[in-house]
C-alpha positions in Angstrom: -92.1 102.7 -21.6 -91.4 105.6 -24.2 -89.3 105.1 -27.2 -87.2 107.5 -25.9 -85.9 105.0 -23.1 -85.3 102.7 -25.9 -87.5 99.8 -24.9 -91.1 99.9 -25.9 -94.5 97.8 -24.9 -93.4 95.5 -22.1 -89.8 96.0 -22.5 -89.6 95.1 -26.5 -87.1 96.9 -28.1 -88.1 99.6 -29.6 -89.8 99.2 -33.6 -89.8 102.4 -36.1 -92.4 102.8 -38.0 -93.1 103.8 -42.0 -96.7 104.4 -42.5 -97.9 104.4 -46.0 -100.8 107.1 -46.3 -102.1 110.8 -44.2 -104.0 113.3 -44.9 -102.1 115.7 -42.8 -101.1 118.3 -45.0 -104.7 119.7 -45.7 -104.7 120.8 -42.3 -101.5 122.3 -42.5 -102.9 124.8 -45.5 -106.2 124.7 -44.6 -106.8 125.1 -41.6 -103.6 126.5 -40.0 -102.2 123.5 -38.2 -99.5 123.4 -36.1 -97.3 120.7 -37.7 -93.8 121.4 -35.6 -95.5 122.6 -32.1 -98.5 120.3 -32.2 -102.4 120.9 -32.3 -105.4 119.3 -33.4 -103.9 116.8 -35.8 -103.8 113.0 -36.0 -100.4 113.7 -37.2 -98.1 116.1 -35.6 -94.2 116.4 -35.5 -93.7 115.5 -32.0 -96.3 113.0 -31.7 -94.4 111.2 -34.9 -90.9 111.6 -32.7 -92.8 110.4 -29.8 -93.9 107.1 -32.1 -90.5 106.4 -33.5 -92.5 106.8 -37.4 -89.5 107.0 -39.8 -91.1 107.2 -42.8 -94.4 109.3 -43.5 -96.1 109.3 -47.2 -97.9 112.7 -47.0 -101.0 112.8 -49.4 -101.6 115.5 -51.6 -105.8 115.1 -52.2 -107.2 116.9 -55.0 -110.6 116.2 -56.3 -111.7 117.8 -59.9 -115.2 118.8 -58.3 -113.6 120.8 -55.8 -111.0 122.2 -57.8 -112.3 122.6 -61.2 -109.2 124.0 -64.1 -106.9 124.8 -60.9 -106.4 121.2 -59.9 -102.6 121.2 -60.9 -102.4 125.3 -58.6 -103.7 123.0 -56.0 -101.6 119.9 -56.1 -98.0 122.3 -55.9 -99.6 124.7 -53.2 -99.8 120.7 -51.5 -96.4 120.1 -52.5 -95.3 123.3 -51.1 -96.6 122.6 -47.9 -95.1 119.3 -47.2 -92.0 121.0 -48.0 -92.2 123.8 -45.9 -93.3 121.3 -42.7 -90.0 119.5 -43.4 -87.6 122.6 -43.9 -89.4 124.1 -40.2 -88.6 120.7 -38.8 -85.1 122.4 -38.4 -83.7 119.2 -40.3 -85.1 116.3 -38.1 -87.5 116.0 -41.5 -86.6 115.8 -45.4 -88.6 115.4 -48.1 -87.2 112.2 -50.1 -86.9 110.7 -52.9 -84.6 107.7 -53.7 -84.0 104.9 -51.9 -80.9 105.8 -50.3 -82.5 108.5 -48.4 -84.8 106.9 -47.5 -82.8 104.3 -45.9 -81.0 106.6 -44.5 -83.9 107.8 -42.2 -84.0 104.1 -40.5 -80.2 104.4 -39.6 -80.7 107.7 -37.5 -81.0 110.4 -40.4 -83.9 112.6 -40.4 -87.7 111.4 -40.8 -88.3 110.3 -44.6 -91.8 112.3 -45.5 -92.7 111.2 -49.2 -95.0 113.0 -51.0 -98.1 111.3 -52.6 -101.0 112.0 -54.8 -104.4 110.6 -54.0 -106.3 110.7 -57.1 -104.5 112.2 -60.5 -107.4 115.1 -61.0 -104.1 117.3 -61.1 -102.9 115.7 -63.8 -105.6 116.8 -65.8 -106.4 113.6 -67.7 -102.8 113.9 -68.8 -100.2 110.6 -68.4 -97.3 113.1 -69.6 -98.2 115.9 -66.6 -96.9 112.7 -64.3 -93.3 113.9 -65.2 -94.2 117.4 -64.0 -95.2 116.2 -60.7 -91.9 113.9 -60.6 -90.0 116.9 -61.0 -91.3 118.2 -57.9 -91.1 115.1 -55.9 -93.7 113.1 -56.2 -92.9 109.4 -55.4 -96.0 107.5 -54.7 -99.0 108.4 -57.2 -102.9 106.7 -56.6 -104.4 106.6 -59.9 -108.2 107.7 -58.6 -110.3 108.7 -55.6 -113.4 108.8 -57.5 -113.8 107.6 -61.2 -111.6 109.8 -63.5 -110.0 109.8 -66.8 -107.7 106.9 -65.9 -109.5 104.5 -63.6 -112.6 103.6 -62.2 -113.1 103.1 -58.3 -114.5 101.1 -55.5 -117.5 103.2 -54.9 -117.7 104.0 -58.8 -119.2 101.9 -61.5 -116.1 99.7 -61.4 -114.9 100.8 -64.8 -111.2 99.2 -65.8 -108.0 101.2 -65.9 -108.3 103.2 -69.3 -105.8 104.2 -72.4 -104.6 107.1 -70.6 -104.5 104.8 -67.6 -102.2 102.5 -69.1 -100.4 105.0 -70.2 -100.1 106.2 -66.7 -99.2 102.7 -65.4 -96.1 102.9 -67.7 -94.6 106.2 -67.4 -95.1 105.8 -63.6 -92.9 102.1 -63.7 -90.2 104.8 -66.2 -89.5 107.2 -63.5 -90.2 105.0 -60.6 -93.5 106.9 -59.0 -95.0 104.1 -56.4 -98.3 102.6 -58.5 -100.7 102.7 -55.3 -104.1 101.0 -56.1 -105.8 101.9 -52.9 -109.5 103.7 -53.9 -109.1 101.7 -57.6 -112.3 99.8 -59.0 -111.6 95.4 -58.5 -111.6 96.2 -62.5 -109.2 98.4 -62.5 -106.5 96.6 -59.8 -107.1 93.2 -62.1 -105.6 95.2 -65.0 -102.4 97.0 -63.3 -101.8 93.1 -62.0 -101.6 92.3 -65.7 -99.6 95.0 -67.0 -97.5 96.2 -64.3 -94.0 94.6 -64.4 -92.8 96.1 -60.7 -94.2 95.8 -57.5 -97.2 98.4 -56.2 -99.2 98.7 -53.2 -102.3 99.3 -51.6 -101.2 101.8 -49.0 -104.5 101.6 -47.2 -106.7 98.8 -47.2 -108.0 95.8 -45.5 -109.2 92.5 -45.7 -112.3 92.2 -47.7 -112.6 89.1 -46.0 -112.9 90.3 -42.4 -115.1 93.4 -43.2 -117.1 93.7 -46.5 -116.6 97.1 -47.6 -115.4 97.7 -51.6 -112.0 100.0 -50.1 -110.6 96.3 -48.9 -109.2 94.1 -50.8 -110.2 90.2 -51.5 -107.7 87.1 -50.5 -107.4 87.0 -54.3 -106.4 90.3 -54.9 -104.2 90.2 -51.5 -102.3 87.1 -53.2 -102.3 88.9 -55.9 -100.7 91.8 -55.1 -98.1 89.6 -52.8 -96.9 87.6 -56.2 -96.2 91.0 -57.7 -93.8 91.8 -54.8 -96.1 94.9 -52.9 -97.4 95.6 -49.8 -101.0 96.4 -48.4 -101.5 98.9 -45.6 -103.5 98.2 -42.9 -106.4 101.7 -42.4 -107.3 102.5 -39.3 -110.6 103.7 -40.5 -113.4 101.8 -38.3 -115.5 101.2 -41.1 -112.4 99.6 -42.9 -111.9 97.1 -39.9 -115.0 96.0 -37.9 -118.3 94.6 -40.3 -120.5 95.7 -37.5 -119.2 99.2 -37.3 -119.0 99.8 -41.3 -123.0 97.8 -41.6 -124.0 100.6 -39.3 -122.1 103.6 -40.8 -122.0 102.7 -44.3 -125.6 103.6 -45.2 -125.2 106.9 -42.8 -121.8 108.1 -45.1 -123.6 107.0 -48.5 -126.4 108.8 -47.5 -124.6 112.1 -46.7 -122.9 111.9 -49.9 -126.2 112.2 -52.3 -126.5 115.7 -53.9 -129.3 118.8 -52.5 -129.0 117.3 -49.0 -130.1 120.0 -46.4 -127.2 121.0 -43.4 -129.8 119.8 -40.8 -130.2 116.4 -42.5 -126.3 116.3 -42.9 -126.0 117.1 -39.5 -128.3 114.5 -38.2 -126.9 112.3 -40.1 -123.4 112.5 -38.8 -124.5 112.6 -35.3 -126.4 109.2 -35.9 -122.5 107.8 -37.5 -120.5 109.2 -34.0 -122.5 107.8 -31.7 -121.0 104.1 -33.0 -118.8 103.0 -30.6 -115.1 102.8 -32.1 -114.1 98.8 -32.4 -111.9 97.0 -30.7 -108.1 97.7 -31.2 -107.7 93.9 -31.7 -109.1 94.2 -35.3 -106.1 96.1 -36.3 -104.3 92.6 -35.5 -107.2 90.3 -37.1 -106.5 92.0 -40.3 -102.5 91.8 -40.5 -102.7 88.1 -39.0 -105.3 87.6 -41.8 -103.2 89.1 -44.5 -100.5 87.4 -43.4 -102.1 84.0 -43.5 -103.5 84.8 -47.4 -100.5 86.8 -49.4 -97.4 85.8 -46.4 -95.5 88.0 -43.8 -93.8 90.1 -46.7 -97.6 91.8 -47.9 -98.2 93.6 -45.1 -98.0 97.2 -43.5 -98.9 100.3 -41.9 -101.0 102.7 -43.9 -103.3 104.2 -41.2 -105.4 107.2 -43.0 -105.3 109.5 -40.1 -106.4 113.0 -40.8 -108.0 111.4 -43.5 -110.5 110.0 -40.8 -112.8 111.3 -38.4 -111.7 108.5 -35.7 -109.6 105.3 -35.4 -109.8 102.2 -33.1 -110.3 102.6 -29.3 -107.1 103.8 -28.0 -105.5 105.2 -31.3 -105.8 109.0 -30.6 -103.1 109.9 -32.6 -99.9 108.3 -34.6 -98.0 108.5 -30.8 -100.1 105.8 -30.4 -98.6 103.5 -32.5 -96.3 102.3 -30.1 -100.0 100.4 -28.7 -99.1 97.9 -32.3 -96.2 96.3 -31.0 -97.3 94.7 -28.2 -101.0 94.1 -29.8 -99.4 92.1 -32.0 -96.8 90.4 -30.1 -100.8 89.2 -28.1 -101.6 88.2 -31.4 -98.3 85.6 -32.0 -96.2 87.4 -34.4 -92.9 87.1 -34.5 -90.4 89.7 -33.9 -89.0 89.8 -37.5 -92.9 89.7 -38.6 -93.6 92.8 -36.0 -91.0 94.3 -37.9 -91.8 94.0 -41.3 -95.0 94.8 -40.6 -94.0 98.7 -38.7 -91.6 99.2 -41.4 -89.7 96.3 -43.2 -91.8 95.8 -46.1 -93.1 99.2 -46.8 -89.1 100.2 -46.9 -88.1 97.1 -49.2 -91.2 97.9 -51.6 -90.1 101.3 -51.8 -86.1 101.4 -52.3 -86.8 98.7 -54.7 -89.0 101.0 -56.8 -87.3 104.3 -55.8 -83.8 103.2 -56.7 
């Protein structure tokens, strides 16, 4: 049944949802999606109504190489955006930023969207520009996407977490910014588990364990980040879940990103990556019961990418089906408390903790 009739999968009642990362907004101000009516989104307004998601961090992705001296210009036209999708939601949807509000959107107040940024190119190699972004805010912050002036990453040369990084780490613990180490070099996640003195996430990454790709995280770093307190978001992203799918594709996506590469080669090449059959929804549920069984039921979330990926598991079309999760992993022998904490519990107590 819908959420709407209250019940949900087999007559459970009905979950809400907080999901940890999206790439949504680029297609908002790029390409001239919909957000309120619908369209060709992963993420739309009604199909997050139709879900029961609560709680939305919306990414704001800015890369250096793409945005060279107008990375900041590009990170507030981002911030701008999310705005405006929450002010057209005609008050169903508010920006947040403290806990309270937050809470507030699982006791029937508006949708909490949250804004995020992936990568801190737009703050220019500057700790201090963190405060600017604050201002306008900015509540959950991922220190790179690709190697940078503060950190190295998974699919760089696994530098550690530099000066200005740990510079960084504090001032984001000061104002209470969301430290998110999702993209960040094993380096570099080993060094904001020795400074950092509150809890941070990984708002969208797997299980190293199930599915070897450098994005997920180890059981050692999953216990890790579970001793600190945080929570890890499970990513839809194929190549993130199944080892089959990601020993198939991962050559085909390395591949397309080496410089000089001709648009017929690039397109072959992405032709060759679609025609992998999407895996099994049933590895969403490997990975949480995995996590679960490594770092405990209070590690783990929802931090599904979409937008941000060119497909999901077989019967994830868009974030409406999310209600699909509860009764996956009801088949998978969670409990109900651990059903909930997994939709929405721990990403909520993770973030009014560090919100305030």
């Amino acid at each position: 049944m819908s959420m709407e009739n209250g019940t949900q999968g087999g007559g459970a009642h009905a979950v809400p949802f907080f999901d940890a990362h999206c790439d949504t907004v680029i297609k908002v101000l790029d390409d001239g999606l919909d957000f309120v009516q619908g369209g060709d989104a992963h993420i739309t307004f009604p199909a997050m109504k139709q879900a029961g998601v609560k709680a939305q961090i919306f990414a704001c992705f800015v890369l250096s190489e793409q945005y060279p001296g107008e990375e900041g210009q590009r990170c507030d036209e981002l911030i701008r955006t999310i705005e405006s999708m929450a002010q057209r939601a005609g008050g169903e949807m508010r920006v947040v930023s403290t806990g309270g509000q937050l809470e507030a959107a699982f006791a029937g107040g508006p949708i909490a969207a949250i804004i995020g940024i992936e990568g801190a190119d737009p703050l220019e190699g500057k700790a201090e520009r963190l405060r600017h972004f604050f201002d306008l805010g900015v509540r959950d912050l991922i220190f790179a996407w690709k190697d940078n002036p503060f950190s190295g990453t998974a699919f760089g040369d696994n530098t550690p977490l530099t000066r200005e990084g740990e510079r960084l780490l504090g001032i984001a613990e000061e104002l209470g910014v969301m430290v998110d180490v999702s993209h960040l070099s094993d380096r570099a996640f080993d060094d904001i588990c020795r400074m950092a003195t509150r809890p941070f996430i990984a708002s969208h990454s797997n299980c190293r364990e199930l599915c070897p790709n450098l994005r997920n995280l180890t059981d050692e770093m999953i216990r890790r980040l579970a001793e600190h307190g945080g929570v890890m978001g499970m990513n839809l992203a194929p190549s993130f879940l199944d080892p089959e799918y990601n020993r198939r594709v991962s050559p085909l996506s390395k591949a397309l990103r080496q410089p000089d590469m001709t648009e017929a080669e690039q397109q072959r090449l992405r032709s060759e990556a679609d025609a992998v059959s999407r895996p099994s929804l049933d590895w969403v549920a490997r990975h949480v019961v995995h996590a679960i069984d490594v770092g405990g039921e209070d590690c783990i979330g929802l931090g599904g990418d979409l937008d941000g990926i060119t497909k999901a598991p077989e019967k994830i079309d868009s974030v409406a089906d999310y209600r699909r999760l509860v009764p996956l992993f009801q088949d998978a022998g969670l409990t109900e408390q651990q059903i909930e904490k997994v939709c929405y519990r721990n990403f909520l107590r993770v973030f009014k903790e560090t919100l305030g």
